[in-house]
N, C-alpha and C positions, 0 to 999 in steps of 0.2 A: 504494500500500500504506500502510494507515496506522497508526496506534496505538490499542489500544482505549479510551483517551482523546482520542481525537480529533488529540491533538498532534503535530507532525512527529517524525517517528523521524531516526535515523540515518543512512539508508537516505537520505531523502530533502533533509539539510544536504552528502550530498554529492553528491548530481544539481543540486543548487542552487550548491554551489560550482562544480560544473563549467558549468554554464548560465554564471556568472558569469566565470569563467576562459575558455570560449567569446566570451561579449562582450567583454572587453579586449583578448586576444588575434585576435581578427577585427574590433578596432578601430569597431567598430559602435557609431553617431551614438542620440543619445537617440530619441525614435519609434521605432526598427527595433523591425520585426510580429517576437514571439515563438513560431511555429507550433506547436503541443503535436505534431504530423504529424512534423514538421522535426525536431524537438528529438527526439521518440523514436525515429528514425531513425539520428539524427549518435549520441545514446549506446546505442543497443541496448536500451533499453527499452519497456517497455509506454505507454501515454499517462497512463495512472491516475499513476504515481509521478512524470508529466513536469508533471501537474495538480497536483498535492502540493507538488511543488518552487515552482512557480512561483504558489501560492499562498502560501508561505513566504516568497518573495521580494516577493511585493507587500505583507506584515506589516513588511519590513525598506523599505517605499516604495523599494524598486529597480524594481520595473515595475510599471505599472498596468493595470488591467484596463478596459477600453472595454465596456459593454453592446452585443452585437450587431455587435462588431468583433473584437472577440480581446484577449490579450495584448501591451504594447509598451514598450521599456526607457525608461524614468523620466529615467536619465543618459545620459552617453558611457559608453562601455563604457569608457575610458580611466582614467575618474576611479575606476570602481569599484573596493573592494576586498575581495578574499577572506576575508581576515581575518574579516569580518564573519558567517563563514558556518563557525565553526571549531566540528566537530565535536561537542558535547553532551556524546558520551556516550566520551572518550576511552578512559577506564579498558577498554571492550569490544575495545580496538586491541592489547593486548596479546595476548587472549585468539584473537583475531583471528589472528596472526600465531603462536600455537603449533598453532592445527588445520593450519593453511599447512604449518608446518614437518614435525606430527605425519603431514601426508597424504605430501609429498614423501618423508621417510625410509621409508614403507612399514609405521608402526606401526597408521596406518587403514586399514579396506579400504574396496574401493568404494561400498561400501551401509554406511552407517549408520542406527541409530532415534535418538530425538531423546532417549530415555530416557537408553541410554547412554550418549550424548555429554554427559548433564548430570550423571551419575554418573562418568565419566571425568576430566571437568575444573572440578567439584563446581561448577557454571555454575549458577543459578536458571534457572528456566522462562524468563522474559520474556527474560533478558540473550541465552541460546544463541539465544531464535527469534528475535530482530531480528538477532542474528550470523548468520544461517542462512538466513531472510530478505536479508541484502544479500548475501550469498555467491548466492544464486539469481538477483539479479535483477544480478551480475556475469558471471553465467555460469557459476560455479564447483563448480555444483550444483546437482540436479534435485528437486523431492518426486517421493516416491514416495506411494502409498497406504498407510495405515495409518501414518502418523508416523515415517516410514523418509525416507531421504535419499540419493541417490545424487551421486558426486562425478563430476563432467565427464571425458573423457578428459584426461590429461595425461601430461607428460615426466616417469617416475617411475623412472627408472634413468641412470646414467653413460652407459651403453652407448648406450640409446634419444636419450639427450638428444644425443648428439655425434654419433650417425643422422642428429638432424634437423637438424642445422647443418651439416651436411657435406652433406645431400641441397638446403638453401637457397642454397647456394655454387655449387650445377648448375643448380637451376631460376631464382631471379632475376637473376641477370648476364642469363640467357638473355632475359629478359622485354625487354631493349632492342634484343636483336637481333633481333627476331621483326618479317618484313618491314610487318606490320600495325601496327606499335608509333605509334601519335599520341598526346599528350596532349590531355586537356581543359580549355581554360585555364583555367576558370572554378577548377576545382579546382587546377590547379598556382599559381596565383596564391595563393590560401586560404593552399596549403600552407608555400608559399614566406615569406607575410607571416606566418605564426603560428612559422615557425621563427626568421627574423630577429628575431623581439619575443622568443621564447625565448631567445636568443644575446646581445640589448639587455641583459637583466640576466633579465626572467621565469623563466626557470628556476629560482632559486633560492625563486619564490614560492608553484610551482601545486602542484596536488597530483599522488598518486603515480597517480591516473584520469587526470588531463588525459596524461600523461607517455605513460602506456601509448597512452592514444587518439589520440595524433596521431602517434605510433611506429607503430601498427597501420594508421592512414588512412595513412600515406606508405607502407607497404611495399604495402597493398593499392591505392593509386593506380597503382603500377609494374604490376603486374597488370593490371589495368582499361585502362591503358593500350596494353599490349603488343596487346589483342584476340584473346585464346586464353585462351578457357576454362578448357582445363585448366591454365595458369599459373597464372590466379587462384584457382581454386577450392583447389590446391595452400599457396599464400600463406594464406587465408583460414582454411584448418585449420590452419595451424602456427602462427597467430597464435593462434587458439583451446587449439591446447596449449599453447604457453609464456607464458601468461598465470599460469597459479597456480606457473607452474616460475620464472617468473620474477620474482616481488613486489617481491623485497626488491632485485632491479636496480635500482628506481626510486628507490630511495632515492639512489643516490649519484648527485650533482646535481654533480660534474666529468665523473662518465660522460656523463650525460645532455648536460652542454652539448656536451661533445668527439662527444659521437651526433649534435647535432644542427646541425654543423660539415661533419659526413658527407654528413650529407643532405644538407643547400646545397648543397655541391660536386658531389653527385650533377644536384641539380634543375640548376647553372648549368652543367655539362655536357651535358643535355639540352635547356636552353637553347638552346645553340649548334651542335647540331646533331652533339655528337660522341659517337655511342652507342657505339661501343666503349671510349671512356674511360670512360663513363657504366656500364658494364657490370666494370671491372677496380674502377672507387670502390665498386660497392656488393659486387663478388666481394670486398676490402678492408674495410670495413664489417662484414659478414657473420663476416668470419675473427677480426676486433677481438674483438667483442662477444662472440663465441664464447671466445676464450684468454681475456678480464676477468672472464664472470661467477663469480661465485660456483660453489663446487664444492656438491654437492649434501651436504642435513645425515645424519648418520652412522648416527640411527637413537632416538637419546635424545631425548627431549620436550626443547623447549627450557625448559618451564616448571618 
């Protein structure tokens, strides 16, 4: 997705931040092939904005491009830094963070036009549709036909929300007990080394995308691994609800370490072979992060 200037948008400094917070934190040697296939896979994008990003990144000589090979990182992912890749267009994060709020309390419905929403929060054209724009290609929102917008399901009541942590507390403990349950190392390794680098100090660096997406790959790895469908499929929509229910989680970076504390002891129980430990740390887990979060906002615009 681009800008009608040609320039990278918003949109696409933070698919590139996370490309680059993927390469540190997965430790990946200078040469490592940058797949546009791969990359739009691991963030749930299309390949267009995975092309964007990773043309942004070879303006900043972090990866180069090969005629008739592909994409490949320039550095170590080691050395790289995020920093490099900080936002543009900040001032839209505030605005950002009041539709979030405005949608949670219930003061938006589920369909809005683009009209109103720049009449609502006296937004210019360009500012709402790159806001609107990345809220789409987060998932957090659909187009609709005729310049209308519809918002993703999400957890938009007390009630529903405490539903769906009470109903994760039954279905993932269960995902280790399920006689089928093997991991795949390939991926419990990944997962394992991107949390210890998060725990080393990282966390206090990546952004509130990386946070979420390696929160949402470890719960849906338990899934995947258990080998029952319906476990995962389960996982994989309540990941997709509590994403706009839960933005402003990611912000607090002692939650998150103390999250990701959790998890290892989940994965080094599974390690060893003990699934019903494995099964009482993330019923544990589950019950935390549920009493921490944030209560839902009251009903007033935060802006």
């Amino acid at each position: 997705m681009s800008s009608t200037n040609g320039q990278p948008t918003a949109l696409h400094y933070d698919l590139a931040r996370r490309i680059v917070e993927h390469a540190r934190l997965s430790d990946l040697a200078a040469g490592s092939h940058l797949r546009e296939a791969e990359l739009a896979r691991r963030f749930r994008v299309s390949r267009s904005p995975v092309r964007a990003a990773l043309r942004l990144l070879a303006s900043l000589h972090i990866v180069e491009h090969e005629p008739n090979q592909g994409v490949f990182l320039a550095r170590d992912g080691r050395d790289l830094d995020p920093d490099l890749l900080d936002d543009p267009d900040v001032p839209d994060q505030e605005l950002y963070r009041r539709i979030v709020h405005d949608r949670l309390s219930g003061t938006l419905p589920d369909t809005v036009s683009a009209a109103g929403m720049g009449e609502r929060y006296d937004a210019g054209r360009s500012v709402l549709a790159r806001l609107l724009n990345r809220m789409a290609v987060e998932g957090l929102i659909e187009r609709l036909p005729g310049h209308r917008w519809r918002f993703s399901p999400a957890l938009t009541s007390p009630e529903v929300y405490d539903a769906s942590y009470r109903f994760r507390m039954i279905v993932e403990p269960a995902a280790f007990l399920e006689p089928s349950f093997l991991t795949d190392r390939a991926e419990f390794d990944e997962l394992k080394a991107a949390h210890l680098r998060l725990v080393g100090g990282e966390v206090a660096r990546v952004s509130y995308s990386y946070l979420y997406q390696l929160d949402a790959a470890f719960h849906e790895a338990v899934g995947r691994w258990s080998r029952n469908e319906f476990v995962l499929r389960a996982i994989q929509q309540h990941n997709r609800l509590r994403r706009l229910t839960e933005y402003e989680y990611y912000a607090d970076r002692d939650r998150m370490l103390a999250s990701c504390r959790e998890h290892l002891a989940i994965l080094e129980a599974v390690e060893a072979g003990q699934s019903v430990t494995a099964a009482e740390l993330m019923r544990q887990h589950i019950d935390t992060s549920w009493r921490l979060m944030p209560r839902f906002p009251s009903g007033e615009s935060g802006g």
